[in-house]
N, CA, C and O atoms as a CHARMM CRD file, in Angstrom:
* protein
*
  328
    1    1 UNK  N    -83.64800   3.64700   9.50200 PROA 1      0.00000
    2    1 UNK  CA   -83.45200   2.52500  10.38000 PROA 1      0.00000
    3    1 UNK  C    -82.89300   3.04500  11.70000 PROA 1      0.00000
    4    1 UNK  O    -81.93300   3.81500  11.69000 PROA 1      0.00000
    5    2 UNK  N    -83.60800   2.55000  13.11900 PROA 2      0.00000
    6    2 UNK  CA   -83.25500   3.02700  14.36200 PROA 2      0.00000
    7    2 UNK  C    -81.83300   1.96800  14.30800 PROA 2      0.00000
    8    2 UNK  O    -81.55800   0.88800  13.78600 PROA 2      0.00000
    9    3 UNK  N    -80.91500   3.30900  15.45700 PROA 3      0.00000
   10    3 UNK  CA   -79.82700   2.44000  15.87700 PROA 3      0.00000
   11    3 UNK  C    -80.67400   1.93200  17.38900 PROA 3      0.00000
   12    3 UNK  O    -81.41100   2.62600  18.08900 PROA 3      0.00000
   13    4 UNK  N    -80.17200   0.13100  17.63100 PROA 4      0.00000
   14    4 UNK  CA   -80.42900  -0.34900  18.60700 PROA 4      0.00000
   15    4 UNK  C    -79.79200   0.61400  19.78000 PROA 4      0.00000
   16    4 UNK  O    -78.78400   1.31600  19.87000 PROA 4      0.00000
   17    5 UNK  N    -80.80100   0.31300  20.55200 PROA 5      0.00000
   18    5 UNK  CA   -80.74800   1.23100  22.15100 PROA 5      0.00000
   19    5 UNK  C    -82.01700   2.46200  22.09400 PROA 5      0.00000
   20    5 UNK  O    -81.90800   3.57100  22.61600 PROA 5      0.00000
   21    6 UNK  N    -83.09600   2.01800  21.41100 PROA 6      0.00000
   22    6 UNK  CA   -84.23600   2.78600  21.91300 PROA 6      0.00000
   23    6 UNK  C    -84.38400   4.04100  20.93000 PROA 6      0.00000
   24    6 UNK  O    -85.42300   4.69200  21.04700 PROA 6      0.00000
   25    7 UNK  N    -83.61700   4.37200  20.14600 PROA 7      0.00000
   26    7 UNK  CA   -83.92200   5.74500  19.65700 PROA 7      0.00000
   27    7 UNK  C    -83.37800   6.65500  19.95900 PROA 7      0.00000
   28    7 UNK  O    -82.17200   6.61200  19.71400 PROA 7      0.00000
   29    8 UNK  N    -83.80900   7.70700  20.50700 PROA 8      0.00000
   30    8 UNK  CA   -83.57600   8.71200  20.84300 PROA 8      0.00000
   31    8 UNK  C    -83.52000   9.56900  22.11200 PROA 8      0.00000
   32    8 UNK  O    -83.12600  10.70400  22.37700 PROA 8      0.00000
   33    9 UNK  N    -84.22000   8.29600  22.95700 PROA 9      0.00000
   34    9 UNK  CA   -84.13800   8.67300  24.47200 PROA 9      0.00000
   35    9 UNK  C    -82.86900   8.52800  25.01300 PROA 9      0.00000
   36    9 UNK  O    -81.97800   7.76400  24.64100 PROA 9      0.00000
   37   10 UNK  N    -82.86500   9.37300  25.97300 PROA 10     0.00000
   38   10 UNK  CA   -81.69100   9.18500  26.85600 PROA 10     0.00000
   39   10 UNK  C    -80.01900   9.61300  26.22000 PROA 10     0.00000
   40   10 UNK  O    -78.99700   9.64900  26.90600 PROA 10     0.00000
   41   11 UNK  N    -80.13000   9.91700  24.68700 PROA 11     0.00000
   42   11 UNK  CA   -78.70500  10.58700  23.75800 PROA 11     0.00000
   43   11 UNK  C    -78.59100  12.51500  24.60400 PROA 11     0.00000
   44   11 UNK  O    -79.49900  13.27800  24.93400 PROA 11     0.00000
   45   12 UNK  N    -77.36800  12.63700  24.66400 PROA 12     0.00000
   46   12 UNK  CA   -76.73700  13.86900  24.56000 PROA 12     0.00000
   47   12 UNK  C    -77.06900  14.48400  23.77900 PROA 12     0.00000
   48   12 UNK  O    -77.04100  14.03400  22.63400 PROA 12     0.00000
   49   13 UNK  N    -77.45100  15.55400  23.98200 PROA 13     0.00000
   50   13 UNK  CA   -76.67500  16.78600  22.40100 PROA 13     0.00000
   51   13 UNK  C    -75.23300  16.97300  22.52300 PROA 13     0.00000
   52   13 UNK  O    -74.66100  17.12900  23.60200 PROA 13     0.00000
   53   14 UNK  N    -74.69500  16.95400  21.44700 PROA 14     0.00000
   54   14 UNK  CA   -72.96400  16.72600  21.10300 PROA 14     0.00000
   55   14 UNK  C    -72.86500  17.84500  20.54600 PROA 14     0.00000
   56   14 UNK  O    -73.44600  17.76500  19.46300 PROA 14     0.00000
   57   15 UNK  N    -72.28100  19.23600  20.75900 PROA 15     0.00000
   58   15 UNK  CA   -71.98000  20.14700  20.51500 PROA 15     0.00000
   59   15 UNK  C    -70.92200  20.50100  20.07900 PROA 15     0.00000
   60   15 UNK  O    -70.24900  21.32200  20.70200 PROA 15     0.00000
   61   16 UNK  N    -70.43500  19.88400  18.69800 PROA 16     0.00000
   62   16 UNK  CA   -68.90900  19.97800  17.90900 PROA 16     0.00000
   63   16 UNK  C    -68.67500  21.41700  17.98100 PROA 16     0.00000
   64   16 UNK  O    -69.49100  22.13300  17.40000 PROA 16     0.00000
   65   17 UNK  N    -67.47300  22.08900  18.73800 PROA 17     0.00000
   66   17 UNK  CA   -67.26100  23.49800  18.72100 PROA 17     0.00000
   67   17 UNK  C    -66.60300  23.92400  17.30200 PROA 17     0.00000
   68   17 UNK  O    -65.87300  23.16100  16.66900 PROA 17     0.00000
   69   18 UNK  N    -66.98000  25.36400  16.83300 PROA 18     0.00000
   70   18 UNK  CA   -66.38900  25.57000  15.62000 PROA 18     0.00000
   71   18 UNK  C    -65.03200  26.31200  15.68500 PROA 18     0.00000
   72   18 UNK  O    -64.64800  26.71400  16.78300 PROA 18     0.00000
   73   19 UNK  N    -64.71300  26.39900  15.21500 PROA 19     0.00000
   74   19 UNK  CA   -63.26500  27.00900  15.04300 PROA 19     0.00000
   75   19 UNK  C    -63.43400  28.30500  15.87200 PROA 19     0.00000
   76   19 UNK  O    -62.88500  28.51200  16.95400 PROA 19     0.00000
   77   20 UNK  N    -64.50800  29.39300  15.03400 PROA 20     0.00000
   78   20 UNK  CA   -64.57100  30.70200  15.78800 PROA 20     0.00000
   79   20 UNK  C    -65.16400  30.50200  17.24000 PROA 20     0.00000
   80   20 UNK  O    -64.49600  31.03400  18.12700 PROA 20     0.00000
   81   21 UNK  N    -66.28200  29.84000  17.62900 PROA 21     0.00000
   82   21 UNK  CA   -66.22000  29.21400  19.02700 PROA 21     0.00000
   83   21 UNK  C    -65.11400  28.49200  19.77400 PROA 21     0.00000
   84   21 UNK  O    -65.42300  28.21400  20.93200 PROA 21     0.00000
   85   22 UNK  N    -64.10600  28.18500  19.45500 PROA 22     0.00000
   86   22 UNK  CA   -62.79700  28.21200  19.76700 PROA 22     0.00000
   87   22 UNK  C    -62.31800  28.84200  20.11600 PROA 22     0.00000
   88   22 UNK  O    -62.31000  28.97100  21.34000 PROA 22     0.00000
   89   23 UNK  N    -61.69700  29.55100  19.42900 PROA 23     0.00000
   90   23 UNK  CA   -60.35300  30.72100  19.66600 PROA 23     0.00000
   91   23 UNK  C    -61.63900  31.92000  20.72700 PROA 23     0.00000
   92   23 UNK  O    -60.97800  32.59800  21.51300 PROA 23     0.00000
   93   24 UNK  N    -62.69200  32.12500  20.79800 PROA 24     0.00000
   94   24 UNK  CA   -63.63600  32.66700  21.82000 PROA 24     0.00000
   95   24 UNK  C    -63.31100  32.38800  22.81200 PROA 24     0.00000
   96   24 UNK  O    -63.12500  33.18700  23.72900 PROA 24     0.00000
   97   25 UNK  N    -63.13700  30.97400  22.87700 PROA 25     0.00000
   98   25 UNK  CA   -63.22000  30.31500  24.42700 PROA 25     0.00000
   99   25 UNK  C    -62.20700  30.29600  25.03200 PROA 25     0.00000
  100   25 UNK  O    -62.04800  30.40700  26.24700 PROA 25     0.00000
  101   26 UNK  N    -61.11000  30.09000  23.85400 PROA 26     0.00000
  102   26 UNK  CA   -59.79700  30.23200  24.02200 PROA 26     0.00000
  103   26 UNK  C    -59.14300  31.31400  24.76900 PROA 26     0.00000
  104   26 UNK  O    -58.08700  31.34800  25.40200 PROA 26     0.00000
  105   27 UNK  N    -60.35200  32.48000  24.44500 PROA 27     0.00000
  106   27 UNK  CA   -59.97500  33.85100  24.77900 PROA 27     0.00000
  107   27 UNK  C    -60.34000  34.36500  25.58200 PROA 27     0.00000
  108   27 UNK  O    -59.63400  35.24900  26.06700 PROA 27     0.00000
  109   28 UNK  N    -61.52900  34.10300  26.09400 PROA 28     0.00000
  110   28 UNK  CA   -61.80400  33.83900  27.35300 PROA 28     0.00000
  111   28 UNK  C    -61.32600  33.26400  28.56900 PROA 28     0.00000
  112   28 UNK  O    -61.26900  33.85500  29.64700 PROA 28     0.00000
  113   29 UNK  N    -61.01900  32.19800  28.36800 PROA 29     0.00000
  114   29 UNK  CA   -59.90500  31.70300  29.02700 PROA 29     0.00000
  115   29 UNK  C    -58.78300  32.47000  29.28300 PROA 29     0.00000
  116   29 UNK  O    -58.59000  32.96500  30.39300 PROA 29     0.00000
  117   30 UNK  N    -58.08800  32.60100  28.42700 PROA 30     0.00000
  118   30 UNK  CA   -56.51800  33.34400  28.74200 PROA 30     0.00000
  119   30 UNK  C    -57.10600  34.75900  29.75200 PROA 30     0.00000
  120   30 UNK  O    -56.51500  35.15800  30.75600 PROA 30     0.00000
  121   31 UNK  N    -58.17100  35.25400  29.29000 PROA 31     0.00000
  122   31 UNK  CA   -58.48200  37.03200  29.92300 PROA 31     0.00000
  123   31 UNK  C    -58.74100  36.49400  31.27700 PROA 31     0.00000
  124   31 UNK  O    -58.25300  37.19600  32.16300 PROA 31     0.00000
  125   32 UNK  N    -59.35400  35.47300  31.66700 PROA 32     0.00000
  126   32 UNK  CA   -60.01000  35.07100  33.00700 PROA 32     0.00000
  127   32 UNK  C    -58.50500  34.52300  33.46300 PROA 32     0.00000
  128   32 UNK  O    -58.19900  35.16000  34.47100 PROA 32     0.00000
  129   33 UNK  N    -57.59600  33.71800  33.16000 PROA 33     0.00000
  130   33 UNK  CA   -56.78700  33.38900  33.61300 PROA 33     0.00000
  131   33 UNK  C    -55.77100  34.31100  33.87400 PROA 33     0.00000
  132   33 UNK  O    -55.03400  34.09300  34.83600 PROA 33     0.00000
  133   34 UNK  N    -55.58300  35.43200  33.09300 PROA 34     0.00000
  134   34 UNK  CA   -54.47200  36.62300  33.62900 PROA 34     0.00000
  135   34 UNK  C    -55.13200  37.67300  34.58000 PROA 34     0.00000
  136   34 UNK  O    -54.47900  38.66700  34.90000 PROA 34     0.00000
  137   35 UNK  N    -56.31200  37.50000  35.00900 PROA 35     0.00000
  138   35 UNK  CA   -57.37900  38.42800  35.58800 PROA 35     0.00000
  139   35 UNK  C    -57.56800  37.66500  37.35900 PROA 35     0.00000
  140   35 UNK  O    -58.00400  38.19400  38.38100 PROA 35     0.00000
  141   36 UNK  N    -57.08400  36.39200  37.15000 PROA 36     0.00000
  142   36 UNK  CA   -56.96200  35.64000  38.35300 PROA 36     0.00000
  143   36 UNK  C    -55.71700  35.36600  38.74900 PROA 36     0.00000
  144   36 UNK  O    -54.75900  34.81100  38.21000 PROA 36     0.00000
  145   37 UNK  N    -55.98400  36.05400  40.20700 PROA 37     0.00000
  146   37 UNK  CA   -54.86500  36.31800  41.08900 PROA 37     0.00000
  147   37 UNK  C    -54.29100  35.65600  42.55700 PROA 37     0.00000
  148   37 UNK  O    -53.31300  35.93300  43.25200 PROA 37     0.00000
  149   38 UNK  N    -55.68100  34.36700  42.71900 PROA 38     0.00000
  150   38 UNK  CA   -55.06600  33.38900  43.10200 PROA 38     0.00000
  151   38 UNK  C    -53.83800  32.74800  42.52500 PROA 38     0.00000
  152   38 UNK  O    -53.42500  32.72000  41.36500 PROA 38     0.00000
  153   39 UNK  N    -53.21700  32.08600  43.97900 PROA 39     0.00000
  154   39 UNK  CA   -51.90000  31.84300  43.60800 PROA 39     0.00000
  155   39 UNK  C    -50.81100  32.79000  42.94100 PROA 39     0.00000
  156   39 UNK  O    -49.96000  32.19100  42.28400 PROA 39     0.00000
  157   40 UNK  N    -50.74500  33.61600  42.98000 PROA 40     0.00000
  158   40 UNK  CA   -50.00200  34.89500  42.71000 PROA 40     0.00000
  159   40 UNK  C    -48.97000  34.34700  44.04200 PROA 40     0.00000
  160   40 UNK  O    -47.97900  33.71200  43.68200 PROA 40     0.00000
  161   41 UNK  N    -49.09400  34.48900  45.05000 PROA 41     0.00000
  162   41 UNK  CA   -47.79500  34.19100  45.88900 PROA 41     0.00000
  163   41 UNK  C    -47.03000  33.00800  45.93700 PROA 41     0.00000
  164   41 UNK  O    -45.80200  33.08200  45.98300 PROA 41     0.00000
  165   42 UNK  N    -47.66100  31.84500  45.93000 PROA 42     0.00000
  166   42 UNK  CA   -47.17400  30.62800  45.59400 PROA 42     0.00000
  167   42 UNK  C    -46.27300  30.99700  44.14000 PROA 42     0.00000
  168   42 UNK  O    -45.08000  30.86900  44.41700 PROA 42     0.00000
  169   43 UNK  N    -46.39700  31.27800  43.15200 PROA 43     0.00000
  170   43 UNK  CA   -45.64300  31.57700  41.97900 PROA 43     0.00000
  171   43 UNK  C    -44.36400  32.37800  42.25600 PROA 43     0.00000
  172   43 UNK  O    -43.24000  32.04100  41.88300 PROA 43     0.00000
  173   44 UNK  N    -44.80100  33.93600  43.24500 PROA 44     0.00000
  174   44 UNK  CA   -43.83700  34.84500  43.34200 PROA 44     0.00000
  175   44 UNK  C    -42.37300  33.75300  44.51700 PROA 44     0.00000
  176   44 UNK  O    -41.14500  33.83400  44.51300 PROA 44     0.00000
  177   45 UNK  N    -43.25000  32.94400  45.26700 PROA 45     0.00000
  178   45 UNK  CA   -42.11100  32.14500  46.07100 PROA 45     0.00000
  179   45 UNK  C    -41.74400  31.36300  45.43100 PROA 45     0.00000
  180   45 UNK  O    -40.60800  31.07000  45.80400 PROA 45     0.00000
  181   46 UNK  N    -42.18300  30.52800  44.23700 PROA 46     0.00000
  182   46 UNK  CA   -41.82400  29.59900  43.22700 PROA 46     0.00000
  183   46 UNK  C    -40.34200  30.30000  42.73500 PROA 46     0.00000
  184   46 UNK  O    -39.22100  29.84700  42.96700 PROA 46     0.00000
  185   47 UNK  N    -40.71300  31.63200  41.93200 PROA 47     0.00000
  186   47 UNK  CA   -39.69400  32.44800  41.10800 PROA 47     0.00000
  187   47 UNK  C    -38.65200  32.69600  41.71400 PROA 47     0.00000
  188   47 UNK  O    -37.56600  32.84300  41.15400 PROA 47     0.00000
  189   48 UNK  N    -38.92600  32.81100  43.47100 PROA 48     0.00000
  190   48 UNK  CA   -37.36800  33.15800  43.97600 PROA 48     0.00000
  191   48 UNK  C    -36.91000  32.32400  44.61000 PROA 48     0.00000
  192   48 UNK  O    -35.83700  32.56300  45.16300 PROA 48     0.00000
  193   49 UNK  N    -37.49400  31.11800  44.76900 PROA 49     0.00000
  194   49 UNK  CA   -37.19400  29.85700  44.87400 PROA 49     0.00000
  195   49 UNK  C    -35.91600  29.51700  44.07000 PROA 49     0.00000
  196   49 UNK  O    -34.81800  29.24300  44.55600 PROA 49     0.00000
  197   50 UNK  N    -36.13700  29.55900  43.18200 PROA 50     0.00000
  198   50 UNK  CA   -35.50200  29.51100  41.24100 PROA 50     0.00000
  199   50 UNK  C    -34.44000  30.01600  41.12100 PROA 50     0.00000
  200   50 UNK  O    -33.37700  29.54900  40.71300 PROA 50     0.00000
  201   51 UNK  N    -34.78800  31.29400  41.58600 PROA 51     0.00000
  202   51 UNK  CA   -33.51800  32.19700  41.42400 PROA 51     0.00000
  203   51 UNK  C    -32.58600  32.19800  43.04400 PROA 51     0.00000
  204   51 UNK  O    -31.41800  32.52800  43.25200 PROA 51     0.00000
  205   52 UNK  N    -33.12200  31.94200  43.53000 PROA 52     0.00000
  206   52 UNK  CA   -31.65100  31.22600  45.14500 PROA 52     0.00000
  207   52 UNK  C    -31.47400  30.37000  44.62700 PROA 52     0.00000
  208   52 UNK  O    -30.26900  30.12800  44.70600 PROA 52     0.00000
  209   53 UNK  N    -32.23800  29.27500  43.77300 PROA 53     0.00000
  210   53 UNK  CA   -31.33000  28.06600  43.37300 PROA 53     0.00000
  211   53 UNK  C    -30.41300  28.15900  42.92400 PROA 53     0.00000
  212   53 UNK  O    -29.32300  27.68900  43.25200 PROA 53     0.00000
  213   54 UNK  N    -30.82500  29.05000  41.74200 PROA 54     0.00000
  214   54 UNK  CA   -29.42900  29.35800  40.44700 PROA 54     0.00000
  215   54 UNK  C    -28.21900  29.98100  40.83300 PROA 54     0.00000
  216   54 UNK  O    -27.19500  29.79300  40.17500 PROA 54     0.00000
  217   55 UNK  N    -28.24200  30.94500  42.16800 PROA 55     0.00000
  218   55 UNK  CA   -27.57900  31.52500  42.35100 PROA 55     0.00000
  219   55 UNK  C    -26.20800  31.06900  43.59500 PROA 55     0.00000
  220   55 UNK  O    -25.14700  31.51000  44.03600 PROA 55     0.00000
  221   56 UNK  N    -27.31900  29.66100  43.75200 PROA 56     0.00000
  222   56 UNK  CA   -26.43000  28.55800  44.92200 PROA 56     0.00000
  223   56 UNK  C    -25.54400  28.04200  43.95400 PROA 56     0.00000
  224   56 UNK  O    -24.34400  28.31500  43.97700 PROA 56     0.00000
  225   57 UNK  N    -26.22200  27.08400  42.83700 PROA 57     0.00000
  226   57 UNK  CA   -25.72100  26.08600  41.89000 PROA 57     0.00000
  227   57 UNK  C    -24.51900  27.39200  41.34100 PROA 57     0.00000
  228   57 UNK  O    -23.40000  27.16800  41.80300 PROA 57     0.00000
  229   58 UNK  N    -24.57700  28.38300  40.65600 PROA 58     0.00000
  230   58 UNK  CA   -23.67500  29.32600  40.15700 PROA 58     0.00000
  231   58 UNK  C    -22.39400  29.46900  40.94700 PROA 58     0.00000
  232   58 UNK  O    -21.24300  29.36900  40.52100 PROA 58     0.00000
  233   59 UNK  N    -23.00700  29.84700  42.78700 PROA 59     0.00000
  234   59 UNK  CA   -21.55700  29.88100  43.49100 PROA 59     0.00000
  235   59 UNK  C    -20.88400  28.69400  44.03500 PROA 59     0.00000
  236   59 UNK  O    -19.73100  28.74400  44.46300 PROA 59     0.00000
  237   60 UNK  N    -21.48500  27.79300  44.02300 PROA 60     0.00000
  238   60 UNK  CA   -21.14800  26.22300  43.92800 PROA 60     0.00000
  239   60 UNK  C    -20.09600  26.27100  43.05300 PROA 60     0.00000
  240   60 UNK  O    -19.05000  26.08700  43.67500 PROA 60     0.00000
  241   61 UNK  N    -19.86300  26.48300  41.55500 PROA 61     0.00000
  242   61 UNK  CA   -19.85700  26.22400  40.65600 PROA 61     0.00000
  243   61 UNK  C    -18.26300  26.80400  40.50800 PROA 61     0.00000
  244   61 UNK  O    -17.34100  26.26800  39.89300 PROA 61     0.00000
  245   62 UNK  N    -18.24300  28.39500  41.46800 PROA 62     0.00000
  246   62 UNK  CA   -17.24800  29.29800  41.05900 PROA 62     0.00000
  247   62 UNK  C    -16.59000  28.50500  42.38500 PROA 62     0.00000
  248   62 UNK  O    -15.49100  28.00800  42.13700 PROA 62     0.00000
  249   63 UNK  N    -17.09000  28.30200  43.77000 PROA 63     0.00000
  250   63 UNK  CA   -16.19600  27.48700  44.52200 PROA 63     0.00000
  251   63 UNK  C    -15.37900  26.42100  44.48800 PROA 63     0.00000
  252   63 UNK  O    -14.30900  26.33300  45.09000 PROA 63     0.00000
  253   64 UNK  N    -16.03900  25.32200  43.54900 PROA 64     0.00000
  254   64 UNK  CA   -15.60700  24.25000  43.48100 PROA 64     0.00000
  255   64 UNK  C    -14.22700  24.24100  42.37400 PROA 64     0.00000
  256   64 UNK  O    -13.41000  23.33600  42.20700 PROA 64     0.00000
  257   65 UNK  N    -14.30200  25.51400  41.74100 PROA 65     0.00000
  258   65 UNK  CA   -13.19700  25.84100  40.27800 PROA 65     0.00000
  259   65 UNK  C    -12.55000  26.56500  41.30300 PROA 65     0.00000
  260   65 UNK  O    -11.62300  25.75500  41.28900 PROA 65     0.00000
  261   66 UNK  N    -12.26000  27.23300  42.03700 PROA 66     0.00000
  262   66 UNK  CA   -11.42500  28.07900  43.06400 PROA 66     0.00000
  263   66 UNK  C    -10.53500  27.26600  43.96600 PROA 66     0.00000
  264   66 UNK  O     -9.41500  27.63900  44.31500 PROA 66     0.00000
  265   67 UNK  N    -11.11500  26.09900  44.33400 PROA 67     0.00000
  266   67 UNK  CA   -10.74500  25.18100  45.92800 PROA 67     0.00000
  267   67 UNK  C     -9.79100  24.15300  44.93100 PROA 67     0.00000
  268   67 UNK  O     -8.64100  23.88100  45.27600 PROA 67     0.00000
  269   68 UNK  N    -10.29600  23.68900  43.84700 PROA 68     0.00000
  270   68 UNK  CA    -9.82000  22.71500  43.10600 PROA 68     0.00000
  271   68 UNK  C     -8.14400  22.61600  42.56700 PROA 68     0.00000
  272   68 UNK  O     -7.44800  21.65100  42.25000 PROA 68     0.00000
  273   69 UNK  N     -7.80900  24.47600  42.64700 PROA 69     0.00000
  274   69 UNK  CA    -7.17400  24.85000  42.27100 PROA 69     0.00000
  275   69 UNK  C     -6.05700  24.75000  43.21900 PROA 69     0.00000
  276   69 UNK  O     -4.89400  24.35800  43.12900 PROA 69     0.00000
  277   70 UNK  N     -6.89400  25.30000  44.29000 PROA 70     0.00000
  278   70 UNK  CA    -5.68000  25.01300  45.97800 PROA 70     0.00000
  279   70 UNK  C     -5.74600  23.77100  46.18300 PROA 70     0.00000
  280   70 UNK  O     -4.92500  23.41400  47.02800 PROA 70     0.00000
  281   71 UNK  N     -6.15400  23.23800  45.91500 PROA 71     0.00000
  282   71 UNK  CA    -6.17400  21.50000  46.12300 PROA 71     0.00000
  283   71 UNK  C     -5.16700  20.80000  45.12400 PROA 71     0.00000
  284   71 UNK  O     -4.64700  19.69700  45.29300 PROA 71     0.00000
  285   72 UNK  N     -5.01800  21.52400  44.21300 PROA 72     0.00000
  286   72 UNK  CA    -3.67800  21.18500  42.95100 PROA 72     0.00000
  287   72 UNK  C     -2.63900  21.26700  43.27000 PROA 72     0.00000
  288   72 UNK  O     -1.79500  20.39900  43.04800 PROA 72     0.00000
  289   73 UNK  N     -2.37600  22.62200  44.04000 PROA 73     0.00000
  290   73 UNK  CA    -1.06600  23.15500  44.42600 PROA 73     0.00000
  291   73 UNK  C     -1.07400  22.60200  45.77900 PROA 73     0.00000
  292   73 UNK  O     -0.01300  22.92300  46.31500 PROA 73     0.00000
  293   74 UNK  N     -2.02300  21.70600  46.79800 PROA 74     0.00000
  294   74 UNK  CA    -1.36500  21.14700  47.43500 PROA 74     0.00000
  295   74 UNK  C     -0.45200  19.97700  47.41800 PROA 74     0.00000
  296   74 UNK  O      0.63100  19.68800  47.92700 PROA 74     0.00000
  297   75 UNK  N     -1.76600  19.12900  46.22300 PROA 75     0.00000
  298   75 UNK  CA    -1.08700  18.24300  45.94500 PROA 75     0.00000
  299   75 UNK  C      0.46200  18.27300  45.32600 PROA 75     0.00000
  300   75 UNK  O      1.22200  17.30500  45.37400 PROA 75     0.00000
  301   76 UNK  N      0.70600  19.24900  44.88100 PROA 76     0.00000
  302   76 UNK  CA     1.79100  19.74000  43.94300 PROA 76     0.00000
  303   76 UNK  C      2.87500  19.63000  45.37500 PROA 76     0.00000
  304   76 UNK  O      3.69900  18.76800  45.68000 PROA 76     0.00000
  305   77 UNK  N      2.49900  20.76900  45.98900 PROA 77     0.00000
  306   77 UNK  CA     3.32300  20.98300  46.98400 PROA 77     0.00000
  307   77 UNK  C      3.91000  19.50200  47.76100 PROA 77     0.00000
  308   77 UNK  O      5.10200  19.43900  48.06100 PROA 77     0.00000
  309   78 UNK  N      3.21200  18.63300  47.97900 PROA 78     0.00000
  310   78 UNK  CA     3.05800  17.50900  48.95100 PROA 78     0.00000
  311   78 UNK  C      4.12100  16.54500  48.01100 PROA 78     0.00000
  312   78 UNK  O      5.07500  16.05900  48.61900 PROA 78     0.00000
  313   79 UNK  N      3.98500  16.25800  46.56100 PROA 79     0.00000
  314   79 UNK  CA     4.50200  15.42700  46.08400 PROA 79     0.00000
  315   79 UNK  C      5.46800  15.96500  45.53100 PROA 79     0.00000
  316   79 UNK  O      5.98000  15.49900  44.51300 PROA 79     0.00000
  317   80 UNK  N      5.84100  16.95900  46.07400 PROA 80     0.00000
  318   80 UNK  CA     7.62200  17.75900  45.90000 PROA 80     0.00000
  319   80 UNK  C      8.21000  17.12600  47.15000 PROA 80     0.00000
  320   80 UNK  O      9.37400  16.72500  47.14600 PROA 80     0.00000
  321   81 UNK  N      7.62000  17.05200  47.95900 PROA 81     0.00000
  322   81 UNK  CA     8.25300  16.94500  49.00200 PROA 81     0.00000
  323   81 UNK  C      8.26400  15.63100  49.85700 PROA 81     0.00000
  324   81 UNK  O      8.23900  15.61600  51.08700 PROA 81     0.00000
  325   82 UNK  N      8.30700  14.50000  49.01900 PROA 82     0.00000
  326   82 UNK  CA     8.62000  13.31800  49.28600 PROA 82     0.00000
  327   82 UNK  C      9.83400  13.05100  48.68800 PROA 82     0.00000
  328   82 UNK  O     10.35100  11.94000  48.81100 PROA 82     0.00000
């Protein structure tokens, strides 16, 4: 029994990939993708992007525990001396 819509004209071939046609393509992929070297600089400015961040947020981090401290002993100082 035809499915309605004509038969057979005008259908795709549907090419269910198999497992080992998989991990092929898969592998292909990854070799073509580590083999391409576009965007290589955009990434390398990405990475040190990253790392000035971390290294802002880090001395941020040691400043704000340093100042906090003179900011204690002012207050200290100030409310001795009322």
């Amino acid at each position: 029994m035809d499915e309605p819509g004509g038969g057979e004209a005008g259908r795709r071939a549907v090419r269910i990939p198999t497992a080992f046609g998989l991990t092929d393509r898969i592998r292909a992929e990854a070799v073509r993708f580590a083999r391409d070297v576009r965007g290589s600089t955009a990434m390398e400015y990405a990475l040190l992007g990253g790392m000035i961040f971390l290294v802002a947020v880090g001395s941020i981090r040691y400043y704000v525990s340093r100042v906090s401290v003179v900011y204690g002993d002012i207050t200290a100082a100030v409310t001795q001396g009322n």
